[in-house]
N, C-alpha and C positions, 0 to 999 in steps of 0.2 A: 513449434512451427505451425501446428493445426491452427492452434488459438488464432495464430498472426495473419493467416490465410483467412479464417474464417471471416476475421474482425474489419480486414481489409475488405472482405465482401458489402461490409455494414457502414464503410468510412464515411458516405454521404449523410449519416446519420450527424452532423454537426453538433455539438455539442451546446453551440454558442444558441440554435433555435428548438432545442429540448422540447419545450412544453409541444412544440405544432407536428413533433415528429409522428408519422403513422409507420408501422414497421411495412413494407414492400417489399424484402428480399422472402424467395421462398425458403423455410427451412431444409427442404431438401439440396439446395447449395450450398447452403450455410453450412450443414453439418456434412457436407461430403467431402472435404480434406483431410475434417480428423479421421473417420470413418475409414478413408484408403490405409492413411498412416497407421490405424491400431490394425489393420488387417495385414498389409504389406510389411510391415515393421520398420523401427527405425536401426543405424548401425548403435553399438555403444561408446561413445566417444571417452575421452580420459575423464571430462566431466562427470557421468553416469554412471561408469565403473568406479572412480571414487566414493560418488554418493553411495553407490548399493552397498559397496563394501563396508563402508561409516555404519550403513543402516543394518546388514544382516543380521545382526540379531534382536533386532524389533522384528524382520521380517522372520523369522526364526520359529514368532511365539505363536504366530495365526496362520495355522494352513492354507488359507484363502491368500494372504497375502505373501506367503512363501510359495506357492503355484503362480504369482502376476510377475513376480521381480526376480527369482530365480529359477534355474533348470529342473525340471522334471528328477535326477539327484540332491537337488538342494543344493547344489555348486552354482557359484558367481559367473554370470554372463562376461568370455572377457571382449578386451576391446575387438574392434571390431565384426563382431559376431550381430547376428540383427534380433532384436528384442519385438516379438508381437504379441499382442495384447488382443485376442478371439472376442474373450469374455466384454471388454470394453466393447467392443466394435459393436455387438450386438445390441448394447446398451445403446446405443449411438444410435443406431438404426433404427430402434423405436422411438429414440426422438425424432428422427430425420422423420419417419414417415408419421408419427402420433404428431408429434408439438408438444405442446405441455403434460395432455395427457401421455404420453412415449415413456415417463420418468412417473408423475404421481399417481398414476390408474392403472390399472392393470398388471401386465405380466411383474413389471419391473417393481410397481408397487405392494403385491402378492409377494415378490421375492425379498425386498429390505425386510416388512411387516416378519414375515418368516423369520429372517436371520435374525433380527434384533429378538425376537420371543425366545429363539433356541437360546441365543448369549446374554440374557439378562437385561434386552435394552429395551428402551421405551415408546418410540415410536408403532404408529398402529397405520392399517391402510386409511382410516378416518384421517389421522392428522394428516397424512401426506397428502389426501383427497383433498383438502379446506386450506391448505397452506396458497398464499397468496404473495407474490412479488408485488413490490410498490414501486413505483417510478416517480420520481418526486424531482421535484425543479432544484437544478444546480446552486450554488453558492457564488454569488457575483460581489465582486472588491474592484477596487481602482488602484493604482500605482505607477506615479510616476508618466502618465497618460496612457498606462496600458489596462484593457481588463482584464480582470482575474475570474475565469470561470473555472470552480473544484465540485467537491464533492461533500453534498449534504449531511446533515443527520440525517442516519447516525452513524455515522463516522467525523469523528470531529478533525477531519484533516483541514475541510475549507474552511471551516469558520477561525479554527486559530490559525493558520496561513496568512487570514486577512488580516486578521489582528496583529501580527508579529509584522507585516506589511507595512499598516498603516504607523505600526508606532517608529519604526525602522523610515517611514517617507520624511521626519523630521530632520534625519541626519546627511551631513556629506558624506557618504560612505565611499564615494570615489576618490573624493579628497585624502581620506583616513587607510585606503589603500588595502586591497583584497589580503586578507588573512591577518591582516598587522595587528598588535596586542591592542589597540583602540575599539578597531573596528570588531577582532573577537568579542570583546566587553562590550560593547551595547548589544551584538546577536544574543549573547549568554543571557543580559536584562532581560531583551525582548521575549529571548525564550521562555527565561523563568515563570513571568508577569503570564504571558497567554496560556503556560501549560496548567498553570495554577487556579485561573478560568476553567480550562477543558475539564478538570477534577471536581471543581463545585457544579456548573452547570449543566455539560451536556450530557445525551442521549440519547434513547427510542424518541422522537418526536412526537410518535404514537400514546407515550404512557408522559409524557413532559409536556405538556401546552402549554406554559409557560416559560419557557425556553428564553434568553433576553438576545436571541440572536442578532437583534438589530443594533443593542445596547455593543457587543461585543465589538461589533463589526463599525461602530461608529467614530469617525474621525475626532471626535470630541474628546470622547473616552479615553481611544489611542493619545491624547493630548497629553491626558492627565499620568496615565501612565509614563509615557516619554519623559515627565517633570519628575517623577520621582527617581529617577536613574541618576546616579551620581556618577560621574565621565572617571573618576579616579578611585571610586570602592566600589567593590562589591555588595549587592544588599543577602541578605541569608533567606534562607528557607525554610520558616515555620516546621516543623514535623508535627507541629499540634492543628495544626491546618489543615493540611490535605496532604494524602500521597496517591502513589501511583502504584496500579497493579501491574503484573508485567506482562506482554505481550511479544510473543515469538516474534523472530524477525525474517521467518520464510515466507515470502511472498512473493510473488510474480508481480510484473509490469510489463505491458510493451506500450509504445507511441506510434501512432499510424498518420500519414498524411498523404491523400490521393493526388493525383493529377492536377486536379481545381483546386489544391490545396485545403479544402477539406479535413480533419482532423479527429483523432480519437486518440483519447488517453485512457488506458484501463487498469485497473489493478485488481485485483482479485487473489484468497486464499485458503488456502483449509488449515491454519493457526501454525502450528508448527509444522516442519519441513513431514510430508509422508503424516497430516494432521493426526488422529490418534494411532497412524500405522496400523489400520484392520481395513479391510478390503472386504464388500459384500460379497460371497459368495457366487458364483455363477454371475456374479455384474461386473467386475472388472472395475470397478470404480472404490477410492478409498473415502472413508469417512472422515470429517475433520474432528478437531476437536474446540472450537470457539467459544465452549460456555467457558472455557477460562478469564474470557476478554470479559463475564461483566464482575463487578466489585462484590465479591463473595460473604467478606466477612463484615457486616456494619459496626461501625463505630470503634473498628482497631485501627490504630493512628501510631507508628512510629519513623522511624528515619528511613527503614528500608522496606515497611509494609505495605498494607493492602491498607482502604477505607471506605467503607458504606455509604457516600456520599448515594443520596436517592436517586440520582436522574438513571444511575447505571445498575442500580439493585436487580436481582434475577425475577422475573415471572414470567408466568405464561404468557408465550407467543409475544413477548419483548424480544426485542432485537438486539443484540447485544454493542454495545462503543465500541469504535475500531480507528485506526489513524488511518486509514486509507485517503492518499489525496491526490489523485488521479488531477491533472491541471492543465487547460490550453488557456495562454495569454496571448491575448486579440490587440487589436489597434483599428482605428476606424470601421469595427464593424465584420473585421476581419482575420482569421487566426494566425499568428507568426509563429510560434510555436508550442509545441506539448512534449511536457513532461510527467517524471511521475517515478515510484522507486518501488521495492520491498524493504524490510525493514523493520517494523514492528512501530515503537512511540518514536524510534529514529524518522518514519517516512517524515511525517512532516517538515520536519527541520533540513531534511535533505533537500526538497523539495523549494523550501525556503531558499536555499543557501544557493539553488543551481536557478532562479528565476532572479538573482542577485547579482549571479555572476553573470549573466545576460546584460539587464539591464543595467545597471551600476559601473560592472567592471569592462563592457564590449570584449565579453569573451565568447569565441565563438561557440557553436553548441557543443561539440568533441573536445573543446577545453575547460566548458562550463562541467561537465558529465566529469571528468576525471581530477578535477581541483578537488584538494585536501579539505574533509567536512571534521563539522564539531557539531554536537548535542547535548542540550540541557531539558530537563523534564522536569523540573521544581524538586524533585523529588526523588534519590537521592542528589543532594545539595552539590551534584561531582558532574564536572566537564568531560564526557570521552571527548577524545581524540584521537585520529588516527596516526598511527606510529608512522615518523618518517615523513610527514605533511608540515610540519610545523620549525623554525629553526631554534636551538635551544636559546637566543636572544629572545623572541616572540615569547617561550615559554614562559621566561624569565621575567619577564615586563607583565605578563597575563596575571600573574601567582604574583606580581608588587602589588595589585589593585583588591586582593584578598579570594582570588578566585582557587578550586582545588580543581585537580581533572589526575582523569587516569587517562594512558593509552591502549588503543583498541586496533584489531587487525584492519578492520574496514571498516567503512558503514553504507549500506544498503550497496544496490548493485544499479544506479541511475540507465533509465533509457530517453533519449529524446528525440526530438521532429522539428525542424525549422525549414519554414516558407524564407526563402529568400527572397520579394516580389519584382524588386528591382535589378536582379539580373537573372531572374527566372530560374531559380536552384533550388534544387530539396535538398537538404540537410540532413544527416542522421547518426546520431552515435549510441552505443553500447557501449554501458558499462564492461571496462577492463577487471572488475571486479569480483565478477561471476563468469564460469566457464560458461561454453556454450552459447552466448549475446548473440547476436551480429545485426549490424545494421542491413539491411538490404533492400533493392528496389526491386521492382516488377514491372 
């Protein structure tokens, strides 16, 4: 709820004119909702208490993080009981009143340096001193006369979104009818073709200057791709090629749209759910763990591994690949809606699937958000599917064309924003998927 306050503070920040944005909001508004919330506390909803329970014994292992999530006993917070977070607040407060330095200088900075030397880890107040955020110009695609503005390397969620877009703009997919064994089979192509891109090509833009993002994203290319899809087989999936590492699927999303319609789509995570579950010390804040996100092992290649492809190799102060694809689709200039999931190599595909069911299917955005999704990664060669979305005819006719798939409880937890202009309505749905959502206005 902090984030969603806070971010709404920032909504004029339009996505669509990035590059001219100056920040104007003061920090000390910015961070003064989360700042009440870890002070005042929140209640613990069914949501919370399940998760803690899931987790206590990660929380279990690190005193720091068994002091943030549970009682002063090490008993489970139950529901409605209120949970506050001191330690964080503080941490908050020296961003509220520092800015950047609040986190990489000083006190706060002195205190991770500390903790990671007591426990083995690597950071120093130098690196946290020198670490630099990049702001870097959005990812722009067309479809169907609307734009597509996502999210950069490196995170390859915009550049194969466009790509899976553009080779998907060839098709009637209205014709072939939302979810129907046809129309699964070219998404599954589409998917295959661009994930199997996102494996050879992208990454850190930083350490990749080379990068063929233009190549990817080109209608041309999309062509050639679309020609090789056979409408009645299935094509396979090299394992000698490329595979994919794997990437948790805890992640946040929310969609925001002001008044003036205005728009923000965010995604952000720290890798898995509670990221490495250790908590700094006297900071109230947990640590992620993302160096899983880049390709660890080079040059091992089988059906369900990992592969060294170079763009994603580990170095210093590389940035690691991520599928985050935060997205607001515009029309003349102007945003109609944003979306965006958690999820992990799912985001994108979800993501796909819900600017699809907009366009293609006129489904509303609360119907587009809770429609039955499917995911293909190149790599394992296998369709999820979510259980109970699909009819066992659809399956049947899917697996005639040489496709395999397993089923899966969910996939990702979609949130979105839709301008309605012509009868002046804001739009908003939460995934039914994740506890806790809600859409709501202000």
């Amino acid at each position: 709820m902090a984030a969603l306050v806070g971010a709404r503070l920032q909504a004029r920040r339009a996505i669509l004119d990035i590059q001219d944005y100056a920040p104007t909001t003061p920090t000390v508004y910015l961070v003064a909702p989360a700042v009440k919330l870890a002070k005042e506390g929140i209640p613990i909803t069914y949501a919370l208490f399940s998760s803690f329970s899931r987790n206590k014994s990660r929380f279990d292992q690190y005193p720091a993080t068994a002091a943030k999530f549970l009682k002063a006993d090490g008993s489970l917070y139950q529901l409605g009981e209120t949970w506050r977070q001191p330690d964080l607040a503080h941490t908050l407060e020296l961003i509220q009143n520092q800015g950047l330095n609040g986190f990489y200088k000083g006190e706060n900075a002195r205190r991770l340096a500390e903790f990671m030397q007591a426990n083995g880890g690597l950071i120093t107040e130098q690196d946290l001193a020198s670490y630099q955020a990049v702001e870097r110009a959005p990812i722009r695609g067309n479809y169907r006369g609307y734009e597509i503005v996502s999210m950069p390397p490196p995170s390859s969620g915009g550049v194969v979104l466009v790509e899976m877009l553009n080779i998907l703009e060839g098709f009637d997919l209205k014709a072939m009818g939302h979810n129907s064994a046809l129309y699964l089979h070219v998404l599954t192509e589409s998917m295959r073709r661009a994930y199997a891109d996102r494996a050879e090509h992208l990454g850190d833009p930083d350490f990749n200057e080379g990068m063929p993002l233009t190549q990817l994203m080109d209608k041309d290319y999309a062509a050639t791709l679309r020609a090789s899809i056979d409408l009645d087989k299935a094509s396979e999936s090299n394992p000698e090629q490329f595979a994919n590492s794997y990437e948790s699927e805890e992640t946040t999303h929310f969609s925001i749209v002001d008044k003036d319609g205005n728009m923000v789509s965010m995604t952000y995570t720290l890798e898995f759910g509670y990221g490495s579950g250790i908590v700094v010390a006297d900071g109230g804040y947990l640590l992620n763990n993302e160096m899983g996100d880049f390709n660890a092992v080079p040059g091992v290649t089988n059906r369900y591994g990992q592969i060294g492809t170079a763009p994603n190799l580990i170095a210093p102060e590389k940035r690691m690949l991520s599928s985050m694809t935060p997205t607001i689709v515009a029309q003349y200039g102007k945003p109609v809606f944003a979306v965006g999931s958690p999820g992990g190599k799912t985001i994108i595909n979800t993501t796909l699937q819900l600017i699809l069911n907009v366009i293609d299917h006129d489904y509303n955005i609360a119907e587009s958000v809770e429609a039955g999704r499917i995911h293909h990664q190149w790599l394992p060669d296998v369709t999820s599917m979510e259980s109970k979305s699909l009819s066992p005819d659809t399956i049947r006719l899917y697996e005639a064309r040489g496709h395999r798939f397993s089923e899966r409880g969910s996939q990702g937890a979609a949130m979105g924003v839709y301008h309605d202009r012509e009868n002046g309505l804001f739009l908003g749905a939460s995934d039914s998927r994740r506890g806790d959502g809600a859409a709501v206005g202000y």
